[in-house]
VOGU-594456 format. One line per field, with one value per residue (C-alpha): chain; x, y negated, z negated. Coordinates in Angstrom, 3 decimals, decimal comma. Layout:
% VOGU-594456
chain: A_...
px: X_...
py: Y_...
pz: Z_...
***
This chain:
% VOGU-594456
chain: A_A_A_A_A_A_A_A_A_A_A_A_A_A_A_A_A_A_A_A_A_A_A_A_A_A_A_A_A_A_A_A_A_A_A_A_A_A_A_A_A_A_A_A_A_A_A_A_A_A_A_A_A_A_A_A_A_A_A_A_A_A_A_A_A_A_A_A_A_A_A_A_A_A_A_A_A_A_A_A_A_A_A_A_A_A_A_A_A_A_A_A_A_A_A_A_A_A_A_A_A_A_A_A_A_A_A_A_A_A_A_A_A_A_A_A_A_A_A_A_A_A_A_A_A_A_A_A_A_A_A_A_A_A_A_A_A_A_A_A_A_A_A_A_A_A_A_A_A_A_A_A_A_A_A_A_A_A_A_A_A_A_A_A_A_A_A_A_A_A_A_A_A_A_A_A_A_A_A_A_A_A_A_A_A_A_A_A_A_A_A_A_A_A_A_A_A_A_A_A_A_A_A_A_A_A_A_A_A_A_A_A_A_A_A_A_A_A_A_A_A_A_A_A_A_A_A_A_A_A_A_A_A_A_A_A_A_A_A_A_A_A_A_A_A_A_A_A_A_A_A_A_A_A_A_A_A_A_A_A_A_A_A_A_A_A_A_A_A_A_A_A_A_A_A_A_A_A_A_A_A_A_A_A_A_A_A_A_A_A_A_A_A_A_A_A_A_A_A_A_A_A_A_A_A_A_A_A_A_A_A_A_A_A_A_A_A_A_A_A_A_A_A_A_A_A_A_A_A_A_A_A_A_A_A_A_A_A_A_A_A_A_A_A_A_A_A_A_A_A
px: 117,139_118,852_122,474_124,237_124,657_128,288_130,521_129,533_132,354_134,564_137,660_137,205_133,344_133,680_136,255_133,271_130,692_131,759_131,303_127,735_127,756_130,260_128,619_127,859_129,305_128,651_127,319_128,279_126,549_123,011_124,008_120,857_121,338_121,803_118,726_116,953_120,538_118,726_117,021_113,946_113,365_114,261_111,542_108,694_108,564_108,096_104,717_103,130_99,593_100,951_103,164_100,260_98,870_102,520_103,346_99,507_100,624_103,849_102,467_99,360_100,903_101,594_98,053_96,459_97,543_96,455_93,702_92,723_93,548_91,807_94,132_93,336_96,667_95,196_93,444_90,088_92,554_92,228_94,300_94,032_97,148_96,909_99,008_100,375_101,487_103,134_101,749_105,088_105,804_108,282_107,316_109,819_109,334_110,184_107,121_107,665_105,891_106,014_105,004_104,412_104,720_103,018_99,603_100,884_99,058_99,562_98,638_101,582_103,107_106,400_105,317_103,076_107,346_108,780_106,244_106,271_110,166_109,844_106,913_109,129_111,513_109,536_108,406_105,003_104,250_102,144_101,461_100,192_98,397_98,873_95,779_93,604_96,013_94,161_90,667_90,946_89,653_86,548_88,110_89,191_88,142_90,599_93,193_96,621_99,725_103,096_103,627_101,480_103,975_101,840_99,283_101,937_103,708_100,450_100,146_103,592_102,935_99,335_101,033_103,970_101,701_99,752_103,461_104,743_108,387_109,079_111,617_109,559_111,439_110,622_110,679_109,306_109,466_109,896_107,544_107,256_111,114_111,156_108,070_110,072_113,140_111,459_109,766_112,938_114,486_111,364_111,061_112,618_110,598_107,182_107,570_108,166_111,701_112,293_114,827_116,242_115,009_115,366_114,371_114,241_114,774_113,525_112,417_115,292_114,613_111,098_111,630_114,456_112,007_109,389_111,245_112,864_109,070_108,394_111,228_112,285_110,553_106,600_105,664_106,236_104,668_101,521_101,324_101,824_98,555_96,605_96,834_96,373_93,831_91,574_92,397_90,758_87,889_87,456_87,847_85,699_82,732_83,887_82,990_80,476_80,073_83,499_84,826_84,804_88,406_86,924_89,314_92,390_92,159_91,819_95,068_96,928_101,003_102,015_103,610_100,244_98,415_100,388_100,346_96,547_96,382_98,852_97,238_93,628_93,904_97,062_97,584_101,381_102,020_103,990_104,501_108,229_107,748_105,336_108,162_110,655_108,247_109,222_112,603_115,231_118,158_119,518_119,589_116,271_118,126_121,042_119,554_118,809_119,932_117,812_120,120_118,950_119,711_118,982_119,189_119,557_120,310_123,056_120,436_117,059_115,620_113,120_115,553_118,638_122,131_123,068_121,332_122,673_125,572_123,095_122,106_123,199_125,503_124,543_126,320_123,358_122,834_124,310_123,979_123,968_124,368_123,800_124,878_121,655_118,084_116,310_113,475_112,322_113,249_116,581_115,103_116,999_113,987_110,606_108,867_110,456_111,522_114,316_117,633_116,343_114,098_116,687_118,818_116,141_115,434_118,964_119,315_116,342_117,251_120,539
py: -110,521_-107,842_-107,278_-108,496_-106,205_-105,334_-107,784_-106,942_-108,315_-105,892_-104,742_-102,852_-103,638_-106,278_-104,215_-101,684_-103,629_-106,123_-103,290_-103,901_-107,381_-110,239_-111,090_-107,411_-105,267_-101,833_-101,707_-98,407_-99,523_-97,197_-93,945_-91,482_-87,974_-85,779_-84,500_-87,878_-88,797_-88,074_-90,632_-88,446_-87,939_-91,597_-92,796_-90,197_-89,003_-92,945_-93,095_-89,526_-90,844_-88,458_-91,628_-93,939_-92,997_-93,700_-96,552_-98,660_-97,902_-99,441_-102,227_-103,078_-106,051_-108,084_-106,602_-107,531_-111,114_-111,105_-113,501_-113,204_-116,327_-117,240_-118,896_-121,570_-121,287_-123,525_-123,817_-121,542_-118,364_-116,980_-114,938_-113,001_-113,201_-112,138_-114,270_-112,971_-115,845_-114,733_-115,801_-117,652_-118,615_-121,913_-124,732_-124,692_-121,379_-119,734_-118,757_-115,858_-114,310_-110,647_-109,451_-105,849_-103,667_-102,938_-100,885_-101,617_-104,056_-106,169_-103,127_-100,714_-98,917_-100,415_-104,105_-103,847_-102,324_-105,605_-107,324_-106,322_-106,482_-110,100_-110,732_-109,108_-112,033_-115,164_-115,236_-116,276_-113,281_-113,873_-110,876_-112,026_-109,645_-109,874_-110,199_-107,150_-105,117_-104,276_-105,453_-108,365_-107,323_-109,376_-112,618_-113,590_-112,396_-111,745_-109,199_-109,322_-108,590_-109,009_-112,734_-114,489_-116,311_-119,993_-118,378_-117,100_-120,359_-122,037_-119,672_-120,443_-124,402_-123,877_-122,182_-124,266_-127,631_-125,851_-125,441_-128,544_-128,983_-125,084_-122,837_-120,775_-117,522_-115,304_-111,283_-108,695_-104,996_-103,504_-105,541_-108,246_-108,674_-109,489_-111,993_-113,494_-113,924_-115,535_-117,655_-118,824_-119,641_-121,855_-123,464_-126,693_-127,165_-125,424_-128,505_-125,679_-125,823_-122,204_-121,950_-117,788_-115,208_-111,210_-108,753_-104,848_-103,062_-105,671_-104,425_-106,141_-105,044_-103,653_-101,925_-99,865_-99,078_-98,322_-95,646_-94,447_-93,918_-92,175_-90,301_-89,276_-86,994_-86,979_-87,363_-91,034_-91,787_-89,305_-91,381_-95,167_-93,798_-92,757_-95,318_-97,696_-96,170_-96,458_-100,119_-100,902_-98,772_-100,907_-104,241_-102,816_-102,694_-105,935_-107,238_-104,623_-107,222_-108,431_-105,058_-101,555_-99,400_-95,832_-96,347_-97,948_-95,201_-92,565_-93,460_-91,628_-92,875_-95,566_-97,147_-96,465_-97,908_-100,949_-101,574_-101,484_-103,935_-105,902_-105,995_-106,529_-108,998_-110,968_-112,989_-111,615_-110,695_-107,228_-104,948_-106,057_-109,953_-108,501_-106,921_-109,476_-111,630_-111,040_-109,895_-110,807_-109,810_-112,678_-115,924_-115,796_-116,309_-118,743_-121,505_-119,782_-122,154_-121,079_-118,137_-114,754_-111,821_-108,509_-105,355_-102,334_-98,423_-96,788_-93,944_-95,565_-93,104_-95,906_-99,301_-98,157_-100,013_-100,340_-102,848_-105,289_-106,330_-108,262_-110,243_-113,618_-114,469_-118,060_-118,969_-118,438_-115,247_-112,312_-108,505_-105,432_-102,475_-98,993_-95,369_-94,174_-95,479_-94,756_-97,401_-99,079_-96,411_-96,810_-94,594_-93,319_-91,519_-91,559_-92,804_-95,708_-98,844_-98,892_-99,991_-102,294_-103,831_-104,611_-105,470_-108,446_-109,237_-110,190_-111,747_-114,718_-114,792_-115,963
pz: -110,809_-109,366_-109,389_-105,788_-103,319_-102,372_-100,139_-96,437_-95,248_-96,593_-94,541_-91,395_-91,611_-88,625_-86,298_-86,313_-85,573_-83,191_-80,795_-80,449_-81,103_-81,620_-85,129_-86,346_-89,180_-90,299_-93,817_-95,279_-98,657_-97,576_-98,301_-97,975_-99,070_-96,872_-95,673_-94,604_-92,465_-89,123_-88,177_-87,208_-90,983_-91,570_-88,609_-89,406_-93,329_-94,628_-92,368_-93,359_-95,430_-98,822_-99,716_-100,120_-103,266_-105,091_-103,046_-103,636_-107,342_-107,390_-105,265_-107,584_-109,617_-105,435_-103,849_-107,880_-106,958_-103,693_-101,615_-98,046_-95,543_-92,392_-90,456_-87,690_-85,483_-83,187_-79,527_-81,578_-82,326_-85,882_-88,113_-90,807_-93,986_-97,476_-99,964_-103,201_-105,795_-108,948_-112,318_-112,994_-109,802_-109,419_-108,543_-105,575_-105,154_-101,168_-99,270_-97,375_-94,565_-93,747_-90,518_-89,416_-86,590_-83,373_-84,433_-87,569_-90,872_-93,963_-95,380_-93,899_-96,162_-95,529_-95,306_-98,487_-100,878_-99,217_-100,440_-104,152_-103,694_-102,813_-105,411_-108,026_-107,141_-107,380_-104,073_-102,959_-100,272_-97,417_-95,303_-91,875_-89,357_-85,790_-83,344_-83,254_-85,942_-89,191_-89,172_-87,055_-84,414_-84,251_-84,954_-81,464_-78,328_-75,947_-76,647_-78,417_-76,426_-77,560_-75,531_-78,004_-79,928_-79,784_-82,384_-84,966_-84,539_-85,200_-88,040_-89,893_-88,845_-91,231_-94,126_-94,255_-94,125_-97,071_-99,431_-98,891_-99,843_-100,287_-98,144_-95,739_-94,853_-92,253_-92,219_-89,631_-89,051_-85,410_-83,154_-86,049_-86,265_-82,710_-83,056_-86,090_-84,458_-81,503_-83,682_-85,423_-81,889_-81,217_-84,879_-84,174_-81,110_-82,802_-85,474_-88,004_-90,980_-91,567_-94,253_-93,387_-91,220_-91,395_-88,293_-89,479_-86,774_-84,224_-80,689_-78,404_-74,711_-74,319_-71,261_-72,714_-75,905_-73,526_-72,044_-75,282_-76,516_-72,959_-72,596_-76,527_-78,324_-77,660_-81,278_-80,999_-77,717_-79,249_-82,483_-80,561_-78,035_-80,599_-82,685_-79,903_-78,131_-81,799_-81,928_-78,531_-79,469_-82,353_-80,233_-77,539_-80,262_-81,655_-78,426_-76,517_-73,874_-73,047_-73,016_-71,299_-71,771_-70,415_-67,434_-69,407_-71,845_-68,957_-67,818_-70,615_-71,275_-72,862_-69,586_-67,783_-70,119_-70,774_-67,017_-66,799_-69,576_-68,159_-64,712_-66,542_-69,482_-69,671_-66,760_-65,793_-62,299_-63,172_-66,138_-65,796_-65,955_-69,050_-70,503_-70,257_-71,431_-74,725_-74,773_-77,016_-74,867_-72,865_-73,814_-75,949_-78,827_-77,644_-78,892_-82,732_-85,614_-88,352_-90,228_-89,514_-90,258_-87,814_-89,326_-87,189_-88,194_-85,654_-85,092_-84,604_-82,158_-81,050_-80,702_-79,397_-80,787_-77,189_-76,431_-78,897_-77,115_-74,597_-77,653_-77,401_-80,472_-82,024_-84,940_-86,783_-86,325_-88,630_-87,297_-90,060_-88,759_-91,029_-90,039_-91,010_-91,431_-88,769_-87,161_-89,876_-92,597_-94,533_-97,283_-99,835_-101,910_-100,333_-103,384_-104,292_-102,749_-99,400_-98,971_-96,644_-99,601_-101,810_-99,130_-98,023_-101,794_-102,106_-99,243_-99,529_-103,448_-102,618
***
């Protein structure tokens, strides 16, 4: 086990926070050298494809362990999860699920360090793929969009009926942290115990990330199209019949885009009711009682801190805020495993 991380509650930690949120404090315990402070660095460098090669070698013993899961979440949706179980697992041991984010995979580089983190720890890993992310995209016909909460609900409500008597714990990255949160807020009714939950820089308002990816600086917006626009290629020839995005794809923008899909293939009225749709701002999470944990960096270029204080503040709910870290960085060396990994590993070991 790994030695405890230090006290977070440490004086002065909650006068800082409680800025941005009635339950946050500033955890000065992630101190990157200097040249991956901006959050640029922090954001970008973790994604660029030369880390793979030393990260699918550190990950080896988790992946090693690994078999693939096709999950019946109910009302015919399927979806795809690859579960890790240690050797010497306990018998009680936690099942946790890792999520991913938008465009993202159970095989992002990211999800794939929490993972061996958590395996490291005893944990029996489960990393879940959202609709049409990875290579799912022939499983179910109609398209993912971020509203679909029934079929990861269904999803937890399979795995946990298949570890019966075990904690299930919760993470997600970006998107995923917002779909876990929203999940944890719906447990009780969903017929699902989650024991902890943990958000990594979780979207909160969507309209406000929309225009931070519109309006910031174009490599995100460039990255987020391309990848997207290869995911509905790959769905379109999944399903040649159902399927035609030549004008969708002409559009160009995120905010185009995501209006024409809107308008074509999910059933809201406006990009707006869309959008709030799955928000976490508000009241969405009033009603949380499952302890979570939302982690957040001060200079995410891509969720911005501001928006927390229109978080609702159940007692449940615990907000860790860094200086640094980026959207879903928090890197100290590139190489090796995050802040944010240990800082989860400790977290659901305790």
């Amino acid at each position: 086990m790994r030695a405890p991380l230090p006290d977070l509650n440490r004086e002065g930690a909650a006068a800082a926070g409680v800025a941005y949120h009635p339950h946050a404090i500033i955890d000065d315990s992630f101190r990157p050298p200097r040249w991956l402070c901006n959050g640029h660095a922090q954001s970008i460098l973790p994604s660029l494809p030369w880390r793979r090669p030393a990260v699918e070698r550190r990950v080896r013993p988790m992946v090693g362990a690994s078999t693939e899961l096709l999950i019946d979440c109910g009302e015919g949706t399927t979806l795809q999860a690859f579960r890790s179980r240690p050797s010497r697992a306990a018998p009680g041991a936690p099942l946790t699920v890792v999520l991913h984010g938008w465009e993202g995979s159970a095989r992002s580089l990211y999800v794939l360090s929490l993972a061996q983190a958590l395996f490291d720890e005893g944990h029996e890993v489960v990393r879940l793929n959202l609709r049409d992310h990875g290579e799912t995209h022939h499983l179910n016909r109609e398209l993912f969009h971020s509203c679909r909460l029934p079929e990861v609900l269904g999803a937890l409500r399979a795995l946990q009926a298949g570890a019966p008597g075990r904690p299930l714990q919760l993470v997600g990255f970006s998107l995923g942290g917002n779909f876990m949160l929203r999940a944890a807020a719906s447990a009780g009714e969903a017929g699902i115990a989650v024991a902890q939950a943990v958000a990594i820089s979780p979207v909160l308002d969507p309209k406000r990330t929309l225009d931070a990816l519109e309006g910031g600086a174009r490599i995100y917006s460039r990255y987020f199209v391309l990848k997207w626009s290869r995911s509905l290629a790959r769905k379109q020839a999944a399903w040649p019949a159902d399927y035609d995005f030549a004008q969708l794809l002409r559009q160009g923008g995120l905010r185009r885009m995501t209006a024409e899909l809107v308008d074509a293939h999910t059933g809201f009225p406006s990009l707006d009711e869309y959008l709030d749709g799955y928000a976490i701002t508000g009241a969405r999470l009033a009603r949380l009682e499952v302890p979570s944990m939302l982690i957040a960096a001060l200079d995410d270029p891509i969720i911005s801190p501001l928006d927390l204080p229109r978080v609702a503040a159940p007692t449940a709910l615990r907000v860790v805020l860094t200086r640094h870290g980026g959207h879903c960085g928090f890197f100290e060396r590139l190489t090796a495993p995050s802040w944010a990994d240990r800082r989860v590993a400790a977290l659901l070991a305790a």
